[in-house]
C-alpha atoms as a printed R data frame, in Angstrom:
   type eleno elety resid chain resno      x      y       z
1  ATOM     1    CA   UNK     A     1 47.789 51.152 113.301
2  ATOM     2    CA   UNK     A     2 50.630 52.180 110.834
3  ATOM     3    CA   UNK     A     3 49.854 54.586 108.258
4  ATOM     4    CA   UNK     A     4 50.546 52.763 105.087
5  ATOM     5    CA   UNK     A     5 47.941 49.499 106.555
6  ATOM     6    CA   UNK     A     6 45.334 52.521 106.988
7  ATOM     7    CA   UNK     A     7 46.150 53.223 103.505
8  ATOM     8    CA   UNK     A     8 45.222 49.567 102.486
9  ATOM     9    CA   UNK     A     9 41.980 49.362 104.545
10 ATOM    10    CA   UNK     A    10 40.867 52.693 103.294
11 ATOM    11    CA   UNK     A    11 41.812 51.141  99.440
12 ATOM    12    CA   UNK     A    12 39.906 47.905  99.996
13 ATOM    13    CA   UNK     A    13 36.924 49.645 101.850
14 ATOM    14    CA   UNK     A    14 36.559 52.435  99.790
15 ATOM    15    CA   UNK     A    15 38.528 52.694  96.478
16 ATOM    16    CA   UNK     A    16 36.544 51.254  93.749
17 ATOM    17    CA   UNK     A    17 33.845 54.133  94.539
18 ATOM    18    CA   UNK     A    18 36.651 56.511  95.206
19 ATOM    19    CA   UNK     A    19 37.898 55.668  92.034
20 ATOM    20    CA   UNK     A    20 34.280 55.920  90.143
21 ATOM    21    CA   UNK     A    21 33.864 59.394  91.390
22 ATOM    22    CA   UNK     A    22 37.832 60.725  90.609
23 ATOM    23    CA   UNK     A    23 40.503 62.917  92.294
24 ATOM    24    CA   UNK     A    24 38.710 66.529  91.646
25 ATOM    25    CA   UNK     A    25 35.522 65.328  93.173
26 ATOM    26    CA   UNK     A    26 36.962 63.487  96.225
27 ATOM    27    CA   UNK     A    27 39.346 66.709  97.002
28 ATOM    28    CA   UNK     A    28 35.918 68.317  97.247
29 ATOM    29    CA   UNK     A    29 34.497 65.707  99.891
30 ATOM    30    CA   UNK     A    30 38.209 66.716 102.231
31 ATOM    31    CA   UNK     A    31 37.721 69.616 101.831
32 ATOM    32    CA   UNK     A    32 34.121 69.487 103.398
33 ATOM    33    CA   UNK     A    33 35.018 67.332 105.789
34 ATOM    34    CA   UNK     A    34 37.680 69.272 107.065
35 ATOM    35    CA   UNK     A    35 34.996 72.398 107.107
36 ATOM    36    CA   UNK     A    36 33.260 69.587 109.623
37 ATOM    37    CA   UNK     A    37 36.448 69.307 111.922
38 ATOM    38    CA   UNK     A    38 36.301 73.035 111.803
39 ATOM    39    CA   UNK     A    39 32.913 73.085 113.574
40 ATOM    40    CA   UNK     A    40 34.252 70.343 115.809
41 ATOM    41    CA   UNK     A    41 36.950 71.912 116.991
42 ATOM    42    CA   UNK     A    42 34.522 74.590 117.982
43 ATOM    43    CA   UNK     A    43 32.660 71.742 120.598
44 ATOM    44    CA   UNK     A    44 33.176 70.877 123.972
45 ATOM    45    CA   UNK     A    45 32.197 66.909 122.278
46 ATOM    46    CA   UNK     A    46 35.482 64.972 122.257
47 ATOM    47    CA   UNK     A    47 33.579 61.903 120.214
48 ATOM    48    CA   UNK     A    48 32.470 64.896 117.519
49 ATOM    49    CA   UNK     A    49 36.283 65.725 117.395
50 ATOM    50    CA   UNK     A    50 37.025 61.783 116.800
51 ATOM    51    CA   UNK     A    51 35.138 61.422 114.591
52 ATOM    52    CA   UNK     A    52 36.114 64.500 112.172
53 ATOM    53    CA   UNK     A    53 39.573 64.041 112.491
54 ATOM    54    CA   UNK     A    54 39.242 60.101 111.454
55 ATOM    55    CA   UNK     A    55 36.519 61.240 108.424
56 ATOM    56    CA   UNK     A    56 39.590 63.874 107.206
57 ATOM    57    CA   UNK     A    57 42.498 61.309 107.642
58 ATOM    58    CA   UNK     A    58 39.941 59.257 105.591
59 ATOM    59    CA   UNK     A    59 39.449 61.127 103.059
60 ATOM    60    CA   UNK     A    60 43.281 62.446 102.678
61 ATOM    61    CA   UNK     A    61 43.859 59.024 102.448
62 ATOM    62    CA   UNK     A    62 41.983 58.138  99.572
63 ATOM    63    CA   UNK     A    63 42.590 60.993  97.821
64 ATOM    64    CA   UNK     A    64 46.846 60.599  98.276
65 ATOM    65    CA   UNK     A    65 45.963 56.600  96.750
66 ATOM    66    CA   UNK     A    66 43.772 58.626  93.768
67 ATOM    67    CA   UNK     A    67 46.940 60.485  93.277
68 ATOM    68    CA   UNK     A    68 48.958 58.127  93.376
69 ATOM    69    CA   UNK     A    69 50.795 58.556  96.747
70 ATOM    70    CA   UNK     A    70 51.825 56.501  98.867
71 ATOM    71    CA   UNK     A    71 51.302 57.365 103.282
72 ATOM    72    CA   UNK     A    72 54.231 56.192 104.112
73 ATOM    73    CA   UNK     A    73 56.528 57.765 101.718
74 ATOM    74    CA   UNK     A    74 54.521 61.336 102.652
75 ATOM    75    CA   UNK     A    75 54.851 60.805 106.134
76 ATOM    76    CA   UNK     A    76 58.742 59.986 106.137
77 ATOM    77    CA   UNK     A    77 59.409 63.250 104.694
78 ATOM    78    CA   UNK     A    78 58.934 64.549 108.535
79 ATOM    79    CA   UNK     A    79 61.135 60.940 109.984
80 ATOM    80    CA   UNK     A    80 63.811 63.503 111.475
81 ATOM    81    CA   UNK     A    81 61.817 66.427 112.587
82 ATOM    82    CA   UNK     A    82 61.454 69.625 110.719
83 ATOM    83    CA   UNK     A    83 61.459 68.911 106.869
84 ATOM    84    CA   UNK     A    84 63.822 71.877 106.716
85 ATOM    85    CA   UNK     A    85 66.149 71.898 109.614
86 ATOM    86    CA   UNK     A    86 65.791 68.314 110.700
87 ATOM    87    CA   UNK     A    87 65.747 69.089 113.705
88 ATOM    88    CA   UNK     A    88 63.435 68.323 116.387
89 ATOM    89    CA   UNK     A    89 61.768 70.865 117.996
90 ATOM    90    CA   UNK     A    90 61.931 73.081 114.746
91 ATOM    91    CA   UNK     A    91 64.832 75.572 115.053
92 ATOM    92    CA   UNK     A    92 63.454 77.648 111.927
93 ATOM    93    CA   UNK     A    93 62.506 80.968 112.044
94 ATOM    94    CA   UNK     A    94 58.552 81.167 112.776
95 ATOM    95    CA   UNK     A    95 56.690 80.901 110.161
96 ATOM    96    CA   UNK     A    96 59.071 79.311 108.092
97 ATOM    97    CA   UNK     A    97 57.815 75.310 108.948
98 ATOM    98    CA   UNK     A    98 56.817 72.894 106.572
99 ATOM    99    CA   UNK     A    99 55.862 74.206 102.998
């Protein structure tokens, strides 16, 4: 699935109550959610894992569309590699990646 039709699904499943509670509040939900992938990550359950990295993607989704950005135009800014260098593998200095 591309990124920018996830972003549509997510919108027509989820963003009138998305909306209703607002930007602040959703941030809060990613941010718990990716405490939940943390614990995950911790598990010898691949499903677990699945499932907490879709539930983040989810909710980073929705809460790019409450702030009004668009997937596809955050995802191109990695289309050549390294945001920095553009090169791919990364030629910068560790440590100095994506800001």
């Amino acid at each position: 699935m591309e990124i920018g039709r996830f972003q549509e699904i997510i919108d027509e499943t989820y963003g009138e109550r998305d909306a209703e509670r607002g930007l602040e509040r959703t941030f809060m939900w990613l941010v718990e959610e990716v405490g939940e992938l943390a614990r995950a990550l911790r598990s010898s359950d691949h499903g677990r894992k699945v499932e907490e990295f879709s539930d983040v993607l989810a909710w980073l989704t929705t809460t790019a569309s409450l702030a009004g950005v668009d997937m596809d135009e955050a995802a191109r800014r990695f289309e050549h590699g390294c945001p920095k260098c553009d090169r791919t593998p990364c030629v910068c200095v560790r440590g100095e990646g994506p800001s």
